[in-house]
C-alpha positions, 0 to 999 in steps of 0.5 A: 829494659835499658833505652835512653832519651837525649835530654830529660823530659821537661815535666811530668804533668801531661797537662805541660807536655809539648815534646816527644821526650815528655811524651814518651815518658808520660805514656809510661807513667799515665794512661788516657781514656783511649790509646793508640795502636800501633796502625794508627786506630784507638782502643779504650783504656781508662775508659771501658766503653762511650755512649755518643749522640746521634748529633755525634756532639756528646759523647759519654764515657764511661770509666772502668774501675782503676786505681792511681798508684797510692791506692785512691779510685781514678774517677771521673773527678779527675778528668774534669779537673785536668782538662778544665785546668788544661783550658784556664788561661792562667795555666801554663798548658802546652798545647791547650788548641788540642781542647779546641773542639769541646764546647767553649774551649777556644774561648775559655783559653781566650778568657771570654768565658769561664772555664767552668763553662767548658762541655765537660763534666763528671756525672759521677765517679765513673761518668764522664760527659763530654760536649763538643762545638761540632761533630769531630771525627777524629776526636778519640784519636785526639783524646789519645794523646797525653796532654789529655792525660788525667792527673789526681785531682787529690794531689793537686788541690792538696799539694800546689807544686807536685810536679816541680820535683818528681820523686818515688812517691808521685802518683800516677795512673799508667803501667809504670812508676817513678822510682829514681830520677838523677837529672841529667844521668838516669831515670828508674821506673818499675812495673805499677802493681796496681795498674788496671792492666798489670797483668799484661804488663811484663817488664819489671823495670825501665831504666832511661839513660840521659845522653845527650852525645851521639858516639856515647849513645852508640858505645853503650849499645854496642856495649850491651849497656842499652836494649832499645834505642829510638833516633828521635828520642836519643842522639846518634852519628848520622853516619853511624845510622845509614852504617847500620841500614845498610848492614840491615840492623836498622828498622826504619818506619814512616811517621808523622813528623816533618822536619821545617824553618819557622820564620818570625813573621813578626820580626824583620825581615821575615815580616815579608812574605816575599822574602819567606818565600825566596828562603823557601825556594832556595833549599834544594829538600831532595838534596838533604834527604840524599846527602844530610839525613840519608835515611830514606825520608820524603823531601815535603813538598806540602807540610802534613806528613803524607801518613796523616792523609792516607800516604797523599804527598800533593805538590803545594810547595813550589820545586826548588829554583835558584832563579825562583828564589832570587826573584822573590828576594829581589821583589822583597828587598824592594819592598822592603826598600833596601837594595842589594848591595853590600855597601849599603848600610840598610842591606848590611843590617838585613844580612846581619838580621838573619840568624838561623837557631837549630838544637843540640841533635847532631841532625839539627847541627847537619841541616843547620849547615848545610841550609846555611851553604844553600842559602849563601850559594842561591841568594849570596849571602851568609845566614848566621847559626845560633845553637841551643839546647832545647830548652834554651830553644823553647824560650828564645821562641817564646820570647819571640828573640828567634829570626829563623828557627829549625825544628820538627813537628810530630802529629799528635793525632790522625788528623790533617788538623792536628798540623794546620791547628797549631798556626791558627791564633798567633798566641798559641805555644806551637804558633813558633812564626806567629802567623794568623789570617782571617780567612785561614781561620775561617776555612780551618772553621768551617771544615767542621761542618762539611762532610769527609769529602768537602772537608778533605778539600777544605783542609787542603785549601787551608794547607794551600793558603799557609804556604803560600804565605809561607810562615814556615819551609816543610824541610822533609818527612821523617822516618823513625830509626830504631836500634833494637837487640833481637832480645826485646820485642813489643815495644809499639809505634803510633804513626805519629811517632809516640812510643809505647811500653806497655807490652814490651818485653826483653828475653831474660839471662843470667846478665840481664838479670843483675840490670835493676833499677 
């Protein structure tokens, strides 16, 4: 099978994973305790059955027997060696919050305690024992994802930079193994004879591509040279996708994944709440899902994606409103002591602090633009465009040098938290605005301890409070797009966007046949 992503994935330890390239690979390479199916409930994987407390605290996993691909037991060992790793505050984890709900893994992250004190612990080879803070409803829907993705504990305390340069022999534990990777052109994956489930795993191979130009794309599918291809994993022509929609070639589904500004609230002039605001009021969202993406997306007017709170869009974001926004930006600017005039130096130096950084995607590119002429026909000035590739987009946000920042979130788990998690502490990796209040802290604590019903109302009470300081500007809920040719069938979604190989399939001819890794 031939598909392709628009970049490389940036690791092959899931415990650094924190985009949906790295993901989508990672799924391919390793399996996890449990795994999503495609309506959005689990399934054991790794794990062949868990015993949970009646206090729904503990639960106890117990391991079916399964091999990495050099032949050494996948074993319990494992699994207390990554997530513990996962929570050491010396380690660069991507997305350590997710741990949040075991026990002493907030503060193993803030480095009060000792890892070694974090609720999880092997009992034995095939014994996994796991204890959380609070009963977390959600929490094998959590473990699904990859970063609790186990790695071989016997190649990382042997061989400290296994993952720097991943070649044929990295070992793994999913339906798939590295074979070849070309940065930049190709990566080559075959069928791992020696996963726990070979035998409902039917591709022999998986070749991606590395393209990272839209009509590149388009040309190589046309061409029959790709089998599959996902829009939020590969860079296609906008116009091209609502082409094909209309031709009935295009599978569009519902996700998990929002499309936002980030605005850096430790940075002038979005240090205001009320000059957030005003940027917020002033994008017409029905506007851009009508005339820049086109696919039949949700304009947000809250910033969970609606299939993460049972397909519910509550109004929290006030409409758009020209009048609204300006207002906000006149009491702002007030605040901030600089009056709205042109010739004055303290208003230029606003206006010159204003840089919007969007990524390579031809979407990003069109939303960029045409925020920029919304914001510049409703508050009168011109907010400048900075590109980057993704990478270069991670460090600009990790350096705290971005103003305003366009990107999109895709759940991880089926769970409101797993959005209103991220802005929790100001130093947490996904926190891209910074932001952090004591009483948006303590709601998102105390849903914990509440039944489904007074939870639900507390979750909604926190989304609430996080956009009414407005930290970041919901944009709209994404639809995935996908290109398939009626040979391949079997690939799986999650509601949350992730993409699934394991029992993918493609119809075999006397062509396809010569297509090998």
């Amino acid at each position: 099978m031939r598909t392709c992503f628009y970049m490389d994935p940036l690791t092959v330890d899931p415990r650094k994973n924190g985009d949906l390239c790295s993901s989508t690979f990672l799924t391919m390479l390793y399996d996890g305790l449990t795994r999503f199916l495609p309506d959005g409930k689990v399934e054991f994987s790794l794990a062949q059955s868990v015993d949970i407390s009646p206090d729904g605290k503990t639960y106890l996993f117990h391991l079916r027997k399964a091999l990495w691909n050099d032949g050494h037991p996948i074993t319990a060992y494992d699994f207390e060696y990554s997530w513990k790793k996962s929570l050491d505050p010396k380690f660069s984890a991507a997305c350590p919050q997710l741990f949040f709900p075991i026990l002493n893994a907030e503060k193993s992250v803030n480095g009060t305690i000792d890892v070694e004190e974090v609720g999880v612990k092997a009992i034995d080879a095939g014994t996994f024992e796991v204890k959380l803070e609070h009963p977390t409803p959600y929490f094998l829907s959590l473990i699904s994802c990859s970063n609790f993705y186990a790695i071989p504990k016997h190649i990382a305390e042997t061989i400290s930079h296994w993952d720097a340069t991943p070649t044929d022999n990295l070992v793994s534990s999913g339906p798939f193994k590295l074979v070849r990777w070309e940065k930049r052109k190709e990566i080559c994956l075959t069928k791992n004879p020696l996963y726990w489930d070979a035998a409902n795993t039917t591709l022999p191979n998986l070749k991606i591509s590395i393209i990272n130009t839209e009509y590149s794309t388009l040309e190589m599918f046309e061409n029959d040279e790709l089998d599959w291809i996902s829009f939020t994993l590969s860079s296609l022509p906008l116009s091209a996708l609502k082409t094909y929609q209309q031709a009935g070639r295009l599978t569009l589904l519902p996700t998990g994944a929002t499309s936002f500004c980030s605005f850096n609230t430790q940075k002038f002039p979005f240090t205001n709440q009320n000059i957030r605001k005003a940027f917020s009021l002033a994008i017409d969202r029905k506007k851009l899902t009508d005339e820049v993406s086109q696919l039949n997306e949700i304009p947000a007017s809250r910033c969970i994606p609606p299939i993460l709170d049972g397909h519910t869009n509550h109004q929290i974001l006030p409409p758009f409103s020209e009048k609204l926004a300006r207002s906000y930006l006149q009491k702002g600017l007030a605040e901030l002591r600089i009056p709205y005039d042109d010739n004055d130096l303290r208003f230029r130096l606003f206006v010159n602090n204003l840089v919007l950084s969007y990524s390579e995607m031809q979407m990003s590119r069109s939303i960029a633009y045409a925020l920029q002429e919304q914001w510049r026909k409703v508050l009168g000035f011109t907010v400048k465009l900075l590109f980057h590739n993704y990478s270069a987009q991670m460090e600009h946000i990790m350096k705290n040098e971005h103003n305003i920042v366009l990107s999109i979130w895709i759940a991880q788990y089926n769970d409101p938290m797993n959005i209103l998690e991220r802005f929790k502490y100001r130093n947490l990796k996904k926190n891209y605005p910074g932001f952090e209040n004591a009483e948006y802290i303590k709601i998102l604590d105390s849903s914990f301890q509440k039944n489904s019903d007074k939870r639900e109302s507390l979750l909604l009470e926190a989304e609430k409070l996080l956009l009414d300081q407005m930290p970041i500007a919901p944009l709209f809920h994404y639809n995935s797009a996908i290109l398939s040719k009626p040979s391949v069938s079997g690939v799986e979604m999650s509601p949350f966007g992730g993409f699934q190989f394991k029992y993918a399939k493609v119809q075999t001819n006397k062509k396809r046949l010569t297509v090998a890794c």
